[in-house]
C-alpha positions as CSV (number, residue, x, y, z in Angstrom):
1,X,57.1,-36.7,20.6
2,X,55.2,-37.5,17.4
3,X,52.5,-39.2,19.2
4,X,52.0,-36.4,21.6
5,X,51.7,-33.3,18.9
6,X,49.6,-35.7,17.0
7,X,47.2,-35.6,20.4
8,X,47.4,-31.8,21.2
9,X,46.5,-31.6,17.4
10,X,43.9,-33.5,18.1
11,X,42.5,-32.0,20.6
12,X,43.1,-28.4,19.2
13,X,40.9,-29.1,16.5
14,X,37.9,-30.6,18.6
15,X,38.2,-27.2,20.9
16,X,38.3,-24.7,17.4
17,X,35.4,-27.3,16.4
18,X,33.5,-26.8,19.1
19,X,34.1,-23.1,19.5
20,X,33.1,-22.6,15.9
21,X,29.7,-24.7,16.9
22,X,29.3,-22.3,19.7
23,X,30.1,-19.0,17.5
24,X,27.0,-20.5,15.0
25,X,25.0,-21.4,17.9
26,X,25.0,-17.5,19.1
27,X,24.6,-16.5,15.7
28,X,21.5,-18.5,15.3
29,X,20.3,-17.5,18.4
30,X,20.6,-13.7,18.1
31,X,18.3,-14.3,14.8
32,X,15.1,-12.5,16.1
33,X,12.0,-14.1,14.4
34,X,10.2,-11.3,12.7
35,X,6.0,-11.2,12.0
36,X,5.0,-9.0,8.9
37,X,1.9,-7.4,9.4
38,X,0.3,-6.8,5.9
39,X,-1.3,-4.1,4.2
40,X,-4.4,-3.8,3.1
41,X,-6.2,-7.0,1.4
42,X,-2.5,-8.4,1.6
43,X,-3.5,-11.1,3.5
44,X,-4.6,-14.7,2.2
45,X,-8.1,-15.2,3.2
46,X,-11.3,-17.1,2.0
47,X,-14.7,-17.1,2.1
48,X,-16.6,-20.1,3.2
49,X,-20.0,-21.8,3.3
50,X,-20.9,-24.7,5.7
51,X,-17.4,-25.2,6.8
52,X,-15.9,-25.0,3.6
53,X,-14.1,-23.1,1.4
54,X,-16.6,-21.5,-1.4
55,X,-15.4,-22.3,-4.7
56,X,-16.0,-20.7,-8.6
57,X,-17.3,-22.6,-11.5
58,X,-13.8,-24.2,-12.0
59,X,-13.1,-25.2,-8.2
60,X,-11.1,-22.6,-7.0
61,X,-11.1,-21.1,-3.8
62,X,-13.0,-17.6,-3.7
63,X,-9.4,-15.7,-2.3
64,X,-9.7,-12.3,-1.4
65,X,-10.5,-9.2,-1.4
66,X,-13.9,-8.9,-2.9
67,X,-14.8,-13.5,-3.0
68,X,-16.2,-12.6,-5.9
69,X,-17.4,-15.5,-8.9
70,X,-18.3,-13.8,-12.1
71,X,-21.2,-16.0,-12.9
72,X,-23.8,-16.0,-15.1
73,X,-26.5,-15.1,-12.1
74,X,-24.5,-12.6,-11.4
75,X,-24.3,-10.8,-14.9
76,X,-27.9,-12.0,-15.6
77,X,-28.9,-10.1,-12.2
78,X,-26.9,-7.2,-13.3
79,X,-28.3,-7.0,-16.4
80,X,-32.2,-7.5,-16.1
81,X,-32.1,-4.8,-13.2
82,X,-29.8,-1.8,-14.3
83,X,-29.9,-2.0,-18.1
84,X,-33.7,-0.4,-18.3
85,X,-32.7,2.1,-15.9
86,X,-29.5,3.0,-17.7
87,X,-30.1,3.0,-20.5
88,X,-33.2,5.3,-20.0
89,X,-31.0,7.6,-18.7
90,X,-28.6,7.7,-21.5
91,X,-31.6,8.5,-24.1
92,X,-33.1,10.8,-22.0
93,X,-30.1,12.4,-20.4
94,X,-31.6,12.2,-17.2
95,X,-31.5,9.8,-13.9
96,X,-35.3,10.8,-12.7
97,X,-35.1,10.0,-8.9
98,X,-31.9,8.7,-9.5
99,X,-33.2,5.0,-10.4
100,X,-29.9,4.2,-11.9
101,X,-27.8,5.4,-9.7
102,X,-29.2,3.5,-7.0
103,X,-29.1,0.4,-8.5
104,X,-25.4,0.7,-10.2
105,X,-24.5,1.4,-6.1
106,X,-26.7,-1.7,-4.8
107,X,-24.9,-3.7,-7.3
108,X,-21.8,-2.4,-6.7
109,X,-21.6,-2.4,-2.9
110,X,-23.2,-6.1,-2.7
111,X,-20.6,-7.7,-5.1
112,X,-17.5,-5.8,-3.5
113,X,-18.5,-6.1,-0.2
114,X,-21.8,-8.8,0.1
115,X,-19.6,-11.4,1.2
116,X,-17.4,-9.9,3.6
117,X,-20.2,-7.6,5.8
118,X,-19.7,-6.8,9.1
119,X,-22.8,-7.2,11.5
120,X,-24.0,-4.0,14.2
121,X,-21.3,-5.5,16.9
122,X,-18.7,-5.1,14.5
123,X,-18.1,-9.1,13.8
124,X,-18.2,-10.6,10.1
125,X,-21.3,-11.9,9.8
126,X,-20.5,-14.1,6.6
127,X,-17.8,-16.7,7.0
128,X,-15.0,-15.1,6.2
129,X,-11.3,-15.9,7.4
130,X,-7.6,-15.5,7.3
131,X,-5.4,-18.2,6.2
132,X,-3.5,-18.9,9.0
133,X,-0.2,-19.7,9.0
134,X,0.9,-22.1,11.7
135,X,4.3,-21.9,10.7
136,X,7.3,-20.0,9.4
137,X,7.9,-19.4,6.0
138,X,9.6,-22.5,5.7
139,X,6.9,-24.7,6.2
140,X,4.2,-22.7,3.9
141,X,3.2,-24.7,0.6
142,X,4.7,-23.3,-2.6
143,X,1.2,-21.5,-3.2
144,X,1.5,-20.0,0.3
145,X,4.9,-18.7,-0.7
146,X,4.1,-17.4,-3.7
147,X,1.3,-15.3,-2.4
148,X,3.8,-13.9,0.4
149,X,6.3,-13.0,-2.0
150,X,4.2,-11.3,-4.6
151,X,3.6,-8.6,-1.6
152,X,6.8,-9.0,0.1
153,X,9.8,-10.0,-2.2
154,X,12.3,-10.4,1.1
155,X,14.5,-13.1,-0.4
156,X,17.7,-11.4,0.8
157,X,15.9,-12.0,4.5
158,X,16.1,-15.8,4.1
159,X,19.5,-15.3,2.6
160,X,20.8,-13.2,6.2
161,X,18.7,-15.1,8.6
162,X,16.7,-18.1,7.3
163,X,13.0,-18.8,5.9
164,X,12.5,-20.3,9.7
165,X,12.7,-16.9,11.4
166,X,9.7,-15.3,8.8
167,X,6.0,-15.2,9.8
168,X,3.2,-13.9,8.5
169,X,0.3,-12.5,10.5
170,X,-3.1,-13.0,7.9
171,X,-6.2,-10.8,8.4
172,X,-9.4,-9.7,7.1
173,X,-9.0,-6.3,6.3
174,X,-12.7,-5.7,6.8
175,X,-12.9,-7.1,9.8
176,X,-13.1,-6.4,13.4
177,X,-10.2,-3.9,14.8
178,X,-9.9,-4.9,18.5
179,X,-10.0,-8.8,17.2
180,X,-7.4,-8.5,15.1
181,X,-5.4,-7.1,17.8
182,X,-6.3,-9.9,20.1
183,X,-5.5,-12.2,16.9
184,X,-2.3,-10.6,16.3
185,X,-1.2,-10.6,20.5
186,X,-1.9,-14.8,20.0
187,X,0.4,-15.0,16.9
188,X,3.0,-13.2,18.7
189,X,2.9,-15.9,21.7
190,X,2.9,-18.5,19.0
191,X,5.6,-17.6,17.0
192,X,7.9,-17.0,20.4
193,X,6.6,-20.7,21.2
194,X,7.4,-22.0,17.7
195,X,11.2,-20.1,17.8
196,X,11.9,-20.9,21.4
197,X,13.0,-16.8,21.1
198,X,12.1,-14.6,23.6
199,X,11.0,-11.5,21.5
200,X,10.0,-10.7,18.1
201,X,10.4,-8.1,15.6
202,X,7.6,-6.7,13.5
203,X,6.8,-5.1,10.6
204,X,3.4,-3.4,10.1
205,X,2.5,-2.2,6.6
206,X,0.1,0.5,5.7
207,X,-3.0,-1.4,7.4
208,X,-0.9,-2.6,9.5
209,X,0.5,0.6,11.0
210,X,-3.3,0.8,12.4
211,X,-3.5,-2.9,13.9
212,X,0.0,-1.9,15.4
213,X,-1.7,1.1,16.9
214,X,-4.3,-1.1,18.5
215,X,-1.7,-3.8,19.8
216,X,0.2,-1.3,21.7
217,X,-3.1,0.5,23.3
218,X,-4.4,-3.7,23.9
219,X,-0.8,-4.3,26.2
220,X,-1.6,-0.8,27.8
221,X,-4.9,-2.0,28.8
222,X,-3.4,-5.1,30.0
223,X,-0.9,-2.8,32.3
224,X,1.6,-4.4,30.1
225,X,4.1,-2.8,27.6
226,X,4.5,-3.8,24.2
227,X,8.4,-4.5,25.0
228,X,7.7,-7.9,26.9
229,X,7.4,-9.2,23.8
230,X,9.1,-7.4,20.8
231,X,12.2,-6.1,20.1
232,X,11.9,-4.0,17.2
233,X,9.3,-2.6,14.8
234,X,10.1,-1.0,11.3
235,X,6.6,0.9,10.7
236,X,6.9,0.6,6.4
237,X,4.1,3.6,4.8
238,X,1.8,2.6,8.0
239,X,-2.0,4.6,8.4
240,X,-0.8,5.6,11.9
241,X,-3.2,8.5,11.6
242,X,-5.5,7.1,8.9
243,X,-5.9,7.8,5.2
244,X,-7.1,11.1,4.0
245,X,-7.8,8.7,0.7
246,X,-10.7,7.0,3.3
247,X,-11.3,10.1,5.1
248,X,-12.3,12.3,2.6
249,X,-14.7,9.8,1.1
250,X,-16.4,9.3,4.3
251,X,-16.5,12.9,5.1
252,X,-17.2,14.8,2.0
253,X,-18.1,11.9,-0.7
254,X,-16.0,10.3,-4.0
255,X,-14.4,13.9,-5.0
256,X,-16.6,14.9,-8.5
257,X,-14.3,17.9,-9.4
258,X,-14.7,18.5,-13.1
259,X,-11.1,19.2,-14.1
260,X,-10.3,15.7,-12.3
261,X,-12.6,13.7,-13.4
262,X,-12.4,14.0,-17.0
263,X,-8.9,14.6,-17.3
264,X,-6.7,13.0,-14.8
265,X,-9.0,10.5,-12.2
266,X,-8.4,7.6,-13.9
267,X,-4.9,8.1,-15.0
268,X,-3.7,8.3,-11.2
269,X,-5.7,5.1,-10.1
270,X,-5.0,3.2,-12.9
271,X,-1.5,4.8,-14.7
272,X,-0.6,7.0,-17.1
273,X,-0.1,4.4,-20.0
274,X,-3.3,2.6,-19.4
275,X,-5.8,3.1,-21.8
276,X,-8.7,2.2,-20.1
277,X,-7.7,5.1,-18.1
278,X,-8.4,7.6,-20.8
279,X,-11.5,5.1,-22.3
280,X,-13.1,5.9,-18.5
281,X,-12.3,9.7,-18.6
282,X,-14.0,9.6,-22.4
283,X,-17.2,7.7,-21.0
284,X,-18.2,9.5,-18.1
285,X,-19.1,12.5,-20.7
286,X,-22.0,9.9,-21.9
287,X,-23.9,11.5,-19.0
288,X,-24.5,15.0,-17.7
289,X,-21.9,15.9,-15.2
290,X,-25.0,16.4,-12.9
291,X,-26.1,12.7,-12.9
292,X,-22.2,11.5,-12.7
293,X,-22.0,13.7,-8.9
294,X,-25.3,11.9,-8.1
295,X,-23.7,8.4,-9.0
296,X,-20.7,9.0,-7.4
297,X,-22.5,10.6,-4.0
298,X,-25.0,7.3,-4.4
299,X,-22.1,4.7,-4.5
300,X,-20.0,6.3,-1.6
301,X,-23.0,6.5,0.4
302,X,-23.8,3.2,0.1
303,X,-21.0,0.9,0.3
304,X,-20.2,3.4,3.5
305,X,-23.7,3.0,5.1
306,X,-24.7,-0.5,4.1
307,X,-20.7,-2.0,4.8
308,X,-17.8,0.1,5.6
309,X,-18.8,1.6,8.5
310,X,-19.9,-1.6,10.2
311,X,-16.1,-2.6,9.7
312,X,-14.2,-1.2,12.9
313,X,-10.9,-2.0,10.4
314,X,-12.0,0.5,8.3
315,X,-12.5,3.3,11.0
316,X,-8.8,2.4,11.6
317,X,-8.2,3.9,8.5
318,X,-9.5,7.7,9.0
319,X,-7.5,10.0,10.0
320,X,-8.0,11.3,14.1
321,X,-9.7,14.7,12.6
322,X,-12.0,13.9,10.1
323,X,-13.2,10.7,12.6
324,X,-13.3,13.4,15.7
325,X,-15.1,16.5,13.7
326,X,-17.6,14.7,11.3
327,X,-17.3,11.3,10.5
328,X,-18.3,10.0,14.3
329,X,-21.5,12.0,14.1
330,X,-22.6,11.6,11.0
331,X,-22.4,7.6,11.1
332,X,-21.7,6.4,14.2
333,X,-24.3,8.6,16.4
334,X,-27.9,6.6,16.3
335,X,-28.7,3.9,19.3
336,X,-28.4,1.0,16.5
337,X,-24.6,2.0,16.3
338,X,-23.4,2.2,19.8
339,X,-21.5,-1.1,19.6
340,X,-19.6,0.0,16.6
341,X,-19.2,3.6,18.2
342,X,-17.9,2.7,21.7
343,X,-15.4,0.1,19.7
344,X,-14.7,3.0,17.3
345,X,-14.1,4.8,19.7
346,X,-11.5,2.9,21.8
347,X,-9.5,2.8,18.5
348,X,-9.7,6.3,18.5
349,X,-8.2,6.5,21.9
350,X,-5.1,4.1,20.6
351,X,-5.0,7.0,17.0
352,X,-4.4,9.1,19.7
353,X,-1.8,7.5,22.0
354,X,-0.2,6.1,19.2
355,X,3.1,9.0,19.7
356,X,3.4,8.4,24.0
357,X,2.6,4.1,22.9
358,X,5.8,4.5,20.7
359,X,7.9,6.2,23.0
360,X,6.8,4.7,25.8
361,X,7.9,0.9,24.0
362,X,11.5,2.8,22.9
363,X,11.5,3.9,26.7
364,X,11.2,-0.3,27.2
365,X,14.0,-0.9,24.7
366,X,12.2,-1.6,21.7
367,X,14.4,-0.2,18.5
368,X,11.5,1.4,16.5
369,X,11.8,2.5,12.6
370,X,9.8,4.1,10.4
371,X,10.0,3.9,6.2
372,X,7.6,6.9,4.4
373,X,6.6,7.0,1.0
374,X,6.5,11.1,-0.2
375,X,5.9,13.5,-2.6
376,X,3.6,11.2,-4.8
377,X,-0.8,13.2,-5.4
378,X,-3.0,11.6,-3.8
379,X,-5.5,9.1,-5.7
380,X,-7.9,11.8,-7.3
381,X,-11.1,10.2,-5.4
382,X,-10.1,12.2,-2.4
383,X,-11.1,15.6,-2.7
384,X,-7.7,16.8,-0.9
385,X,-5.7,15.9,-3.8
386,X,-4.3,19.2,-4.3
387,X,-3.0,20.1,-1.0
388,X,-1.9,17.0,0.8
389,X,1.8,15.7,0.8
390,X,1.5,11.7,0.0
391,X,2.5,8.5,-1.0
392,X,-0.6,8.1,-3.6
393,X,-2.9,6.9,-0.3
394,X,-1.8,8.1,2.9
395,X,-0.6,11.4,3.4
396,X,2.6,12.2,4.8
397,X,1.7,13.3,8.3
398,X,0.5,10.1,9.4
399,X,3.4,7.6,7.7
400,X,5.8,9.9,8.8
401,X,4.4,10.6,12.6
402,X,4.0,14.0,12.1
403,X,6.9,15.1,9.6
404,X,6.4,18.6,8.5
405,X,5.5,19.5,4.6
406,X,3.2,21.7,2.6
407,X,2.2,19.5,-1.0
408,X,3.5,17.5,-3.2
409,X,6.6,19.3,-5.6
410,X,6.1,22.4,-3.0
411,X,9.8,23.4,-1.5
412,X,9.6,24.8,2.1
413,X,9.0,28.2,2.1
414,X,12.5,30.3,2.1
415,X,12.4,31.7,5.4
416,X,10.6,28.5,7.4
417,X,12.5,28.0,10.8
418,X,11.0,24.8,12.4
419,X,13.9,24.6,14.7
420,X,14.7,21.4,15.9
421,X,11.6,19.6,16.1
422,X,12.1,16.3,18.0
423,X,15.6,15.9,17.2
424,X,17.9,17.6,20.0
425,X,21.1,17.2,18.7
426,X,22.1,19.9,16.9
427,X,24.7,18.3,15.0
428,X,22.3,16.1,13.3
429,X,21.3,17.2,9.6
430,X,17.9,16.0,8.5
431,X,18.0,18.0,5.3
432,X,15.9,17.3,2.9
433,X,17.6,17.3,-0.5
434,X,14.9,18.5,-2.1
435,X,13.3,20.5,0.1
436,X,10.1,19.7,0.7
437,X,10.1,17.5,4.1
438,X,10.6,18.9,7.4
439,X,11.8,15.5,9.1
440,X,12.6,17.1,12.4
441,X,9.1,17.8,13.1
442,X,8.3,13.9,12.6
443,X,8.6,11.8,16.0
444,X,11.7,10.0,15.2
445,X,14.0,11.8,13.3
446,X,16.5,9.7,13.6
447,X,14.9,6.6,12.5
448,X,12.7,7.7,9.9
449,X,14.1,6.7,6.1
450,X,11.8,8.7,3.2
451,X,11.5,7.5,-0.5
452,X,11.0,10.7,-2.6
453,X,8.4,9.7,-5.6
454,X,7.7,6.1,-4.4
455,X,3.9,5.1,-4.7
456,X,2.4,3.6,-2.0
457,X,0.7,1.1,-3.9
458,X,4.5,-0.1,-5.2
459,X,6.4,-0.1,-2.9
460,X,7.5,-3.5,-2.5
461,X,8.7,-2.9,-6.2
462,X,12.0,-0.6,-4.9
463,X,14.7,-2.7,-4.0
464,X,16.4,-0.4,-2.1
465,X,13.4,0.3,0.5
466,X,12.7,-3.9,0.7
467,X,16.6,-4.2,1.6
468,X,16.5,-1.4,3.9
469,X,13.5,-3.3,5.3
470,X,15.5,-6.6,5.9
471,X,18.7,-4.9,7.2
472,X,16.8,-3.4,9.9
473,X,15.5,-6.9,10.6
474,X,18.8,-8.5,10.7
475,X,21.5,-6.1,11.6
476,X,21.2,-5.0,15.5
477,X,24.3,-2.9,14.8
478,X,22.3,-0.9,12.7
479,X,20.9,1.8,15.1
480,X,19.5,4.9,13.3
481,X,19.8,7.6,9.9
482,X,23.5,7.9,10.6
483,X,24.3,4.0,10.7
484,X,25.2,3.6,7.0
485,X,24.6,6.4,5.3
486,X,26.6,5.3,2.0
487,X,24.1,2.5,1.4
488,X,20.9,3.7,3.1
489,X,20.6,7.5,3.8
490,X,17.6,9.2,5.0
491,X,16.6,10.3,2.1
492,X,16.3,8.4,-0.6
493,X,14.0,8.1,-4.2
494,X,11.7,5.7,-5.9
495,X,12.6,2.4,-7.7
496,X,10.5,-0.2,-9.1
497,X,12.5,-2.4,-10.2
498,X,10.9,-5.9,-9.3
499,X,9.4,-7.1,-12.9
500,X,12.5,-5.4,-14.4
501,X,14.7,-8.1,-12.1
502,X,12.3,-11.2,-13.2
503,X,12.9,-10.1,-17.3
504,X,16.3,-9.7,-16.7
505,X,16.7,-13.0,-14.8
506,X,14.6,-14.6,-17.2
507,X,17.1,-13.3,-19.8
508,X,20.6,-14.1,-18.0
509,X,19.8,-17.8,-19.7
510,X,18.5,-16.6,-22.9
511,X,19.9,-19.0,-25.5
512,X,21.5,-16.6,-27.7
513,X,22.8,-18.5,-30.8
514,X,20.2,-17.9,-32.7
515,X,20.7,-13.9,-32.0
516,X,22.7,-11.7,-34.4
517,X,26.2,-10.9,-32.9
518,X,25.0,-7.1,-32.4
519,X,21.8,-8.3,-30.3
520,X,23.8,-10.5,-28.4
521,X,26.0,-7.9,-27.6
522,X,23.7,-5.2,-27.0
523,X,21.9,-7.8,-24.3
524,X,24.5,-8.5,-22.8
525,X,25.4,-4.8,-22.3
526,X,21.8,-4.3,-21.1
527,X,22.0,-6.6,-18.6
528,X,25.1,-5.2,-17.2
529,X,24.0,-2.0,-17.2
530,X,20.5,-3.4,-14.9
531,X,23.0,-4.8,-12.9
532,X,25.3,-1.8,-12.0
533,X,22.2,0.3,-11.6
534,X,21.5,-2.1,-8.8
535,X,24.0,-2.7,-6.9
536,X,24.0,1.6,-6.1
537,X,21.5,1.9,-3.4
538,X,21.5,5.8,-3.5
539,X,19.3,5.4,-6.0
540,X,19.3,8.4,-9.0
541,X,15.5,7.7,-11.0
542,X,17.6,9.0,-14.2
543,X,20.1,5.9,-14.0
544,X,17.4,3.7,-13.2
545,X,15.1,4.8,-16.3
546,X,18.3,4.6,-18.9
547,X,18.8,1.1,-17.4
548,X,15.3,0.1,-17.8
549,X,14.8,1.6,-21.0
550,X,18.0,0.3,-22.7
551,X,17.0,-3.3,-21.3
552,X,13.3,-3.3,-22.8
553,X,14.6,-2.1,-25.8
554,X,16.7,-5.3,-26.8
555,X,14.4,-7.7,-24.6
556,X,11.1,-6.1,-26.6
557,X,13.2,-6.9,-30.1
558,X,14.1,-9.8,-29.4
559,X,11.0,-11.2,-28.0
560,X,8.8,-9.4,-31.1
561,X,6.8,-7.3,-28.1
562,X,5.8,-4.5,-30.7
563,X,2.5,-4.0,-29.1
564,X,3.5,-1.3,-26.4
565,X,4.9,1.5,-28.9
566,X,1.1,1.4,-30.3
567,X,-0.4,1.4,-26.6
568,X,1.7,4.7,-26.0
569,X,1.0,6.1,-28.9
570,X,-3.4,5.2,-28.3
571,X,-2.8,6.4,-24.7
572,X,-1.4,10.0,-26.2
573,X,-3.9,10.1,-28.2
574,X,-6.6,10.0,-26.2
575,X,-5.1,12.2,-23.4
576,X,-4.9,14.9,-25.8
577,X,-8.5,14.3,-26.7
578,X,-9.3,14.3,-23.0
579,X,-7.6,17.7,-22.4
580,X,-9.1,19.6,-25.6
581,X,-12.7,18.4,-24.4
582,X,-12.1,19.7,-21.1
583,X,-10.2,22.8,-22.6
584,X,-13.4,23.6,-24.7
585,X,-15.9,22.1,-22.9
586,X,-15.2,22.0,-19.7
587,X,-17.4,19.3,-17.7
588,X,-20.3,19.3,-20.3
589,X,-21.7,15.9,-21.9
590,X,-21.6,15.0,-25.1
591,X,-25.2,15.3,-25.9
592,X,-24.9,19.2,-24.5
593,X,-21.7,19.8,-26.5
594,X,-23.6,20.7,-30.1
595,X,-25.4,23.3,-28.3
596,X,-22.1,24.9,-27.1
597,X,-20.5,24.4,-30.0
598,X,-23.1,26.9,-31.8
599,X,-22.6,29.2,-29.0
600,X,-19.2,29.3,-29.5
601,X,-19.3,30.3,-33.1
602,X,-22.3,32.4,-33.0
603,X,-22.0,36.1,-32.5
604,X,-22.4,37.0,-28.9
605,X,-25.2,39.8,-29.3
606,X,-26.9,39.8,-32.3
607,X,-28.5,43.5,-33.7
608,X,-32.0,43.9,-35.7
């Protein structure tokens, strides 16, 4: 009897072993391998010269974007040809045929862009490629991996569903749209090869959202649908419609509005507490506002007329409208550009299609997602800064796929009615918290998630959005808005929390014996009260800020970081220097200011 329990035991366990191996076995395989499309200049790429990578003085690798080695040719070229020119300008307060400007814009445009030109079909003409990545994640040198997660800190993904199942696609974000395409249809056949899976999920990001655009149109020229191969997509701040930031460059020039470009310009490319921000605003009064338009015009023009608009990347990135009603025309329209116009043009066709391509691959059965960026001005260089809705870059209307809005801070009007949009179901509330986003009017109400505040530029900093990211990747239970509200609603705000995680990390193993018993305590405290802030994923920017603030106050004492009260206090400073001069002066130069100033104080009529 003994002998015979001992065998059914036996054999019990080998079937619960074998069903457990089983249970894993479909868990592993339901792990869909996902591609991450990145953003602009996110990609790894080199430049090369007989085969070879190019390297600087010290043998590095010239990396993108710009491949640029500060040498001494390079300064000594920049110096024996623009110092005369400038500095004739500065003593004479004038730039006679614009001889300076042309020459700060030659300069300029050749070291950002001379070794990454396209030629007139469209192709880069210097040797300039991707770093491919013939494997997953997993196999990519610690360099490799470090470069990935400096744009994309997904560690929870390898946590859910393994460093195997994550590819990157690399590309040269000045490079040739339709190619890229073809590139990124390749990697997709690769990476199902490499898996053994028969789909794969992607994620396009900002740039990406473009090459997306054209992958869907490429499978719809192929009679194909975009669904034989992928099973979901979650769109994070993609240019599906462009980048009023590009567009309005390429339309109507750098934007030279007085009020911002000596006041705020430079704070909203570079921050608020940056003091080169306010050193740049103070500078451009060296010259008269007349010659800084002409140096601005001069620049734009030519990095778009000598580069950019060779680059069929680039046209990805303006918006349908501006490309359709001047842009087309007023670059594209000569015999020498009909290569880059008809190519130009096909991408326009995919802009275009990109709502009935989308649809049409949910029609298929692929799960598609969308992550927006809002309420966050525009970089000032466009000159539409003041009445688009955006993330910083792209405006709302084409992350969002059409949601509605009027500008950034600006509530709905009272008595707006925009019915139910796209979404049908009446019992499904898309309200806006704060009232400023329309998301019905967006194409896919139901599976579009908005960070309120977030800049574009950070937004692998918020936690909340990168998790959201990876659940969506992971979780094929997790079907729209109303999946898990109570961790992810729709509507959500910004957190950049990813240097404050490395500090506090850092400081988890602080040794602290050598602290007082109040630091120590206070540290501890502080790292609590990081920790608590993030494990809520409804995120409130108050909380976060206390957290942060509290944390930086012991981690700045205790590592004798004294330096950023005085950076604060230079950067308030010369903000409020920036506002009087442009409160009294408004866009004059210094040299013209002692003639205003006697204006000002003199009598305005004067009686003999």
């Amino acid at each position: 009897m003994k002998k015979t329990r001992k065998i059914i035991s036996v054999v019990l366990a080998v079937i619960m072993m074998l069903s457990c191996m089983s249970i894993l076995g479909y868990a592993k395989a339901k792990v869909v391998p996902t591609i991450i499309i990145p953003g602009l200049f996110q990609s790894e790429t080199y430049h090369y010269v007989n085969g070879e990578k190019e390297c600087d003085a010290d043998g590095n690798p010239l990396a993108g974007p710009f491949y640029v080695s500060i040498s001494k040719e390079l300064i000594g070229t920049a110096v024996t040809t623009a110092l005369l020119p400038i500095m004739q300008m500065f003593i004479t307060q004038q730039d006679k045929d614009q001889k300076a400007a042309k020459i700060v814009a030659e300069i300029l445009s050749d070291v950002l862009m001379g070794k990454q030109a396209s030629d007139a079909n469209g192709n880069l003409d210097p040797d300039v490629r991707p770093e491919v990545y013939n494997g997953s994640f997993a196999t990519l040198t610690d360099v490799q991996k470090e470069h990935v997660l400096k744009n994309f800190p997904v560690e929870e993904y390898f946590d859910l569903a393994g460093e195997e199942y994550l590819y990157v696609f690399n590309y040269v974000s000045t490079g040739n749209m339709i190619q890229t395409a073809n590139d990124l249809y390749d990697y997709i056949q690769f990476v199902k090869k490499d898996t053994g899976a028969k789909k794969v999920n992607l994620v396009p990001v900002s740039q990406g959202g473009s090459i997306a655009n054209a992958l869907m149109q490429l499978y719809v020229d192929k009679n194909s649908n975009i669904s034989v191969d992928v099973n979901r997509i979650v769109f994070t701040v993609p240019a599906l419609d462009g980048a009023n930031l590009l567009g309005d460059c390429y339309s109507y020039g750098i934007n030279d509005e007085s009020e911002a470009l000596y006041t705020t310009m430079f704070t909203s490319l570079l921050g608020e507490n940056n003091v080169l921000s306010y050193v740049l605003s103070l500078a451009v009064r060296l010259m008269p506002k007349t010659d800084v338009s002409n140096l601005l015009d001069v620049i734009g023009d030519t990095l778009i007329n000598k580069y950019l608009k060779y680059s069929t990347l680039m046209w990805g990135l303006i918006p349908s409208g501006q490309y359709r009603d001047i842009c087309r025309d007023k670059y594209l329209a000569g015999d020498d550009m009909a290569a880059i116009r008809e190519q130009a043009d096909w991408y326009y066709k995919a802009q275009m299609n990109s709502d009935r391509n989308i649809q049409l691959a949910r029609f298929y059965g692929v799960d598609v997602f969308d992550i927006v960026d809002t309420n966050v001005t525009l970089y000032q260089l466009a000159s539409s800064y003041k009445t688009t809705q955006a993330d910083g870059i792209i405006q709302v209307d084409s992350t969002s796929m059409g949601a509605y809005s009027v500008n950034v801070g600006t509530k709905l009007p009272a008595d707006y009615d925009g019915g139910l949009g796209n979404c049908k179901n009446k019992k499904h509330d898309h309200t806006d918290p704060e009232g400023i986003i329309d998301a019905r009017q967006g194409l896919l109400p139901d599976h579009t998630f908005y960070f309120s505040g977030q800049n574009h530029a950070t937004t692998a900093s918020n936690d909340v959005l990168m998790s959201l990211i990876i659940h969506l990747l992971t979780d094929e239970s997790f079907k729209n808005v109303f999946s898990y509200p109570e961790k992810f609603p729709q509507f959500n705000y910004s957190r950049e929390t990813l240097q404050l995680r490395k500090d506090v990390d850092t400081m988890r193993t602080y040794d602290t014996s050598s602290l007082s018993t109040a630091d120590a305590t206070e540290l501890a405290g502080a790292i609590k009260q990081v920790d608590d802030m993030l494990a809520v994923t409804i995120i409130d920017p108050a909380v976060t800020k206390a957290a942060s603030d509290r944390f930086y106050a012991i981690y700045d004492k205790i590592n004798g970081n004294g330096g950023n009260d005085t950076s604060v206090m230079i950067c308030t400073a010369t903000k409020a220097i920036c506002s009087a001069l442009y409160t009294v002066y408004g866009d004059a130069a210094y040299s013209e200011m002692p003639l205003l100033t006697i204006q000002m104080i003199m009598p305005s009529k004067v009686v003999y």
